[in-house]
VOZA-350704 format. One record per residue (C-alpha): residue number from 1; residue in three letters; chain; x, z negated, y. Coordinates in pm, 1 decimal, padded with zeros to 6 digits, m for minus. Layout:
% residues N
[NUM,ALA,A,[X,Z,Y]]
...
% end
This chain:
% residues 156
[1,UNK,A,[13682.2,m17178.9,09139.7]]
[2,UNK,A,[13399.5,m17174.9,08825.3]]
[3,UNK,A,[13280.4,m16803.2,08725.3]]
[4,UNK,A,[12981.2,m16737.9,08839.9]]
[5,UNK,A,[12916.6,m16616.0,08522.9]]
[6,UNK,A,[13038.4,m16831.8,08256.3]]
[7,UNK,A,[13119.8,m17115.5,08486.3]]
[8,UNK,A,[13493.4,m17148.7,08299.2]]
[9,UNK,A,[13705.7,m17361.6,08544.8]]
[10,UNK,A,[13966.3,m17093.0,08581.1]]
[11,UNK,A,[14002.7,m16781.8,08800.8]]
[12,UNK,A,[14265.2,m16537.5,08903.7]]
[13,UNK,A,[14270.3,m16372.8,09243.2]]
[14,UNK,A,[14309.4,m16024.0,09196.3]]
[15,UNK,A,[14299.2,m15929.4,09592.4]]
[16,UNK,A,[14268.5,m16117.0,09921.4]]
[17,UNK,A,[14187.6,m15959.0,10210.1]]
[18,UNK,A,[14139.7,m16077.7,10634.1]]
[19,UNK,A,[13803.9,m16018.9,10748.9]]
[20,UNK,A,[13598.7,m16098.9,11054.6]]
[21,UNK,A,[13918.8,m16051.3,11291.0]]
[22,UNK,A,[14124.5,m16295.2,11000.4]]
[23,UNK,A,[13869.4,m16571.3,11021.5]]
[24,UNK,A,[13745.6,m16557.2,10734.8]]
[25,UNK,A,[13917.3,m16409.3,10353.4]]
[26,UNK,A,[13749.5,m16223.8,10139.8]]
[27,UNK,A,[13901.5,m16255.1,09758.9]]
[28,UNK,A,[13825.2,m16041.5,09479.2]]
[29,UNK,A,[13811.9,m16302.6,09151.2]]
[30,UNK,A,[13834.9,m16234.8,08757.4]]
[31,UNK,A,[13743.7,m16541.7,08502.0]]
[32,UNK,A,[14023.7,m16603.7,08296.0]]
[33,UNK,A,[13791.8,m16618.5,07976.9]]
[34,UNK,A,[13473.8,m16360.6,08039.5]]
[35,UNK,A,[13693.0,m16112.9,08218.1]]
[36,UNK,A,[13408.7,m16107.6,08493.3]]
[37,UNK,A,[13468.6,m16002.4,08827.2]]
[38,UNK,A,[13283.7,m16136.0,09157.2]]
[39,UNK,A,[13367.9,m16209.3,09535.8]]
[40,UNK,A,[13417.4,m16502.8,09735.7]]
[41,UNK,A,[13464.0,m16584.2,10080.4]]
[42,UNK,A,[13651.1,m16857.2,10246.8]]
[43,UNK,A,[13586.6,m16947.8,10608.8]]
[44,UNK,A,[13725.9,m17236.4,10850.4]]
[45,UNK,A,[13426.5,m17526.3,10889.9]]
[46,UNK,A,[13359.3,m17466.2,11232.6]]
[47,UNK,A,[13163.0,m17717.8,11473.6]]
[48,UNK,A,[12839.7,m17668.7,11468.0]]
[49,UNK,A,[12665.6,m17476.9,11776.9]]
[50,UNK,A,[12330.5,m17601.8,11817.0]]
[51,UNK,A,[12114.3,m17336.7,12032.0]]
[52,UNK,A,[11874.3,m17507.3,12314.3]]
[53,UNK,A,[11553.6,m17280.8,12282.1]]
[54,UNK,A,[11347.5,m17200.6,12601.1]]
[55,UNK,A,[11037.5,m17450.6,12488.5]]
[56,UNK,A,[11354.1,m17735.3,12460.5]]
[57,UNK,A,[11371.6,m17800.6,12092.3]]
[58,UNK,A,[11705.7,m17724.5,11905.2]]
[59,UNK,A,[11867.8,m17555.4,11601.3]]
[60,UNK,A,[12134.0,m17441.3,11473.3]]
[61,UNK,A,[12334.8,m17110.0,11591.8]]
[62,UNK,A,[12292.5,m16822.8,11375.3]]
[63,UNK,A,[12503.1,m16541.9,11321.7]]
[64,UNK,A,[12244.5,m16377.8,11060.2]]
[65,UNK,A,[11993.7,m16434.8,11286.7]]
[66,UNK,A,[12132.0,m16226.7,11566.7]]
[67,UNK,A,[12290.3,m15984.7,11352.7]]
[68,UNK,A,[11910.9,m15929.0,11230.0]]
[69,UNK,A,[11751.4,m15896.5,11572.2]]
[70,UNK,A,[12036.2,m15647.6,11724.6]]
[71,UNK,A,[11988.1,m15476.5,11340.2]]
[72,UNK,A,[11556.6,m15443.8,11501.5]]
[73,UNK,A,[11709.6,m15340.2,11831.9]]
[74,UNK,A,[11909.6,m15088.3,11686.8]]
[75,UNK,A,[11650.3,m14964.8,11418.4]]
[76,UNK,A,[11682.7,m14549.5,11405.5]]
[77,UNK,A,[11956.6,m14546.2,11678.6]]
[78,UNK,A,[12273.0,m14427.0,11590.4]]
[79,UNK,A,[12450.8,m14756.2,11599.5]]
[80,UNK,A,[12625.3,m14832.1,11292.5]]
[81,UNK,A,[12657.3,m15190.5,11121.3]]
[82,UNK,A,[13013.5,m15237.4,11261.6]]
[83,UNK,A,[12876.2,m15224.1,11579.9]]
[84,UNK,A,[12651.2,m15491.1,11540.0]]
[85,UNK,A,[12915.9,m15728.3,11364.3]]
[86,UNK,A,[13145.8,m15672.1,11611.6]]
[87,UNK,A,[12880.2,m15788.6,11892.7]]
[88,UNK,A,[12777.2,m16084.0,11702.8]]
[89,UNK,A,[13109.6,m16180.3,11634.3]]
[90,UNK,A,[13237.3,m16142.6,11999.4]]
[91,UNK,A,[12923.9,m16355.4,12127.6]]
[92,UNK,A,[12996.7,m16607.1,11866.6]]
[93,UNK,A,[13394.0,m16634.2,11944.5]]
[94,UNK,A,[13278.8,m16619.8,12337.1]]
[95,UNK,A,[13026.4,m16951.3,12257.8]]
[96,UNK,A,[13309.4,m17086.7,12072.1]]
[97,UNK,A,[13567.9,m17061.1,12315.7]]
[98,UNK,A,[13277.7,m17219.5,12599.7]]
[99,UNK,A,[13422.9,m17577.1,12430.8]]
[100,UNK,A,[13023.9,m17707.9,12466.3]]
[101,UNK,A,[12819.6,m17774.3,12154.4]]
[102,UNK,A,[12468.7,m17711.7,12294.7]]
[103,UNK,A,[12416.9,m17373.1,12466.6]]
[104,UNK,A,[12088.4,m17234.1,12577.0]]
[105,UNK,A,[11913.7,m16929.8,12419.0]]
[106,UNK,A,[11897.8,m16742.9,12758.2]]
[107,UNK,A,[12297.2,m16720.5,12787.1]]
[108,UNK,A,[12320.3,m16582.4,12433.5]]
[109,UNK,A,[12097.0,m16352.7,12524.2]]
[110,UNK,A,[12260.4,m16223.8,12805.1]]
[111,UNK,A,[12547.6,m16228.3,12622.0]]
[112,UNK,A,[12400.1,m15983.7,12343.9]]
[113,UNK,A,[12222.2,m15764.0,12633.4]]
[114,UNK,A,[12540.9,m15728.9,12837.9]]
[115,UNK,A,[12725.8,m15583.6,12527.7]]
[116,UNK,A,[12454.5,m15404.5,12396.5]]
[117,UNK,A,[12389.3,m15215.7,12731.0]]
[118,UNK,A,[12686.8,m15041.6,12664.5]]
[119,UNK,A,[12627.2,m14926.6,12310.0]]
[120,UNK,A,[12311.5,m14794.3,12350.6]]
[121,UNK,A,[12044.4,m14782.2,12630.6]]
[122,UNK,A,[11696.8,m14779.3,12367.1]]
[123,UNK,A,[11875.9,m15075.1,12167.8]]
[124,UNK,A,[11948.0,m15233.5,12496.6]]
[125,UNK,A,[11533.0,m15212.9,12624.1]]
[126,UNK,A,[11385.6,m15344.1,12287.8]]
[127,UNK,A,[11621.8,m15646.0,12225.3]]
[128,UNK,A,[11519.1,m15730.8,12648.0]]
[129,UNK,A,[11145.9,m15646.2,12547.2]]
[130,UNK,A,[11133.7,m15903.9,12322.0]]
[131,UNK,A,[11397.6,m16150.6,12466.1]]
[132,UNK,A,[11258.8,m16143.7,12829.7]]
[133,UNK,A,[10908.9,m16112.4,12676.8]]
[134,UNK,A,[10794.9,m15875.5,12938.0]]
[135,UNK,A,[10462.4,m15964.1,13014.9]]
[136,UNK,A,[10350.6,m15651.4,13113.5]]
[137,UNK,A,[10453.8,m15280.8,13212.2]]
[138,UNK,A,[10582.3,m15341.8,13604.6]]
[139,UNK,A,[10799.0,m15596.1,13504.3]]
[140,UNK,A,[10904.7,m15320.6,13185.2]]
[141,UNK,A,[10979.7,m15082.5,13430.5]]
[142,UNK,A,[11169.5,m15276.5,13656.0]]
[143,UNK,A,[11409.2,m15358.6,13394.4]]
[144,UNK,A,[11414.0,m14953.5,13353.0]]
[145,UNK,A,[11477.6,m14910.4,13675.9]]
[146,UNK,A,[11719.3,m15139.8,13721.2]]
[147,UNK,A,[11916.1,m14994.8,13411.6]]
[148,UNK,A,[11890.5,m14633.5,13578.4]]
[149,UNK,A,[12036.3,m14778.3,13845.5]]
[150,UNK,A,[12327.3,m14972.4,13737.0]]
[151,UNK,A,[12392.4,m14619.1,13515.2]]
[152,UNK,A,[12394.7,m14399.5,13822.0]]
[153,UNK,A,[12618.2,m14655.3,13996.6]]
[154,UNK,A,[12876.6,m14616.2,13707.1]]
[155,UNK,A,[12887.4,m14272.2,13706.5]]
[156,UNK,A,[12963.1,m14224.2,14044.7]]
% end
């Protein structure tokens, strides 16, 4: 591995560490000349997942991309960061584990919901808002009253 900052050939690894449920390892590096210190990450190549998008064009899966809309879901509710990773990486492993390289937008986003109707209720209405694109307030507050619903069912 090069430093990033000298770009000297050889590294030591101070400290490796398991992440993202030991997919992925996270390793602490030190250049063996500059004495500089960065991070790296090392993660299996995975298939790609390509996404099928309602209009019918394709692209890649991204977990960045859902971690950011969940992150506008969540915005000023107390959901913390973990929270988020963990439902992004749970979808992902779940798509993963389907065995099928094309999957459509509307399962992974009834994937996210489903999880995310557990965490938190606002969260939950925006990231349907914009995923279902509600096109205007009855079908809003059917989805609310649906949710009430399915809340006092589980309470009692």
């Amino acid at each position: 591995m090069r430093c990033s900052n000298c770009h000297y050939k050889s590294t030591k690894v101070l400290d490796s560490r398991p992440i993202e449920e030991a997919r992925s390892i996270r390793r602490r590096r030190e250049c063996e000349q500059c004495g500089f210190r960065f991070t790296t990450f090392e993660r299996i190549e995975e298939v790609p997942l390509i996404v099928v998008k309602k209009d019918g064009t394709r692209q890649e899966y991204s977990r960045e991309k859902l971690i950011r809309g969940l992150i506008k879901a969540c915005e000023k509710r107390p959901v913390p960061l973990e929270k988020i990773e963990e439902i992004a990486i749970d979808v992902e492993k779940e798509l993963r584990n389907t065995g099928v390289s094309e999957i459509d937008s509307k399962e992974i986003g009834e994937m996210v919901m489903d999880r995310l109707s557990d965490v938190d209720e606002v969260a939950y209405v925006r990231f349907a808002s914009v995923y279902r694109q509600f096109k205007d307030l009855t079908v809003f507050l059917d989805e609310l009253k649906d949710l009430i619903k399915t809340d006092k069912n589980e309470n009692t």
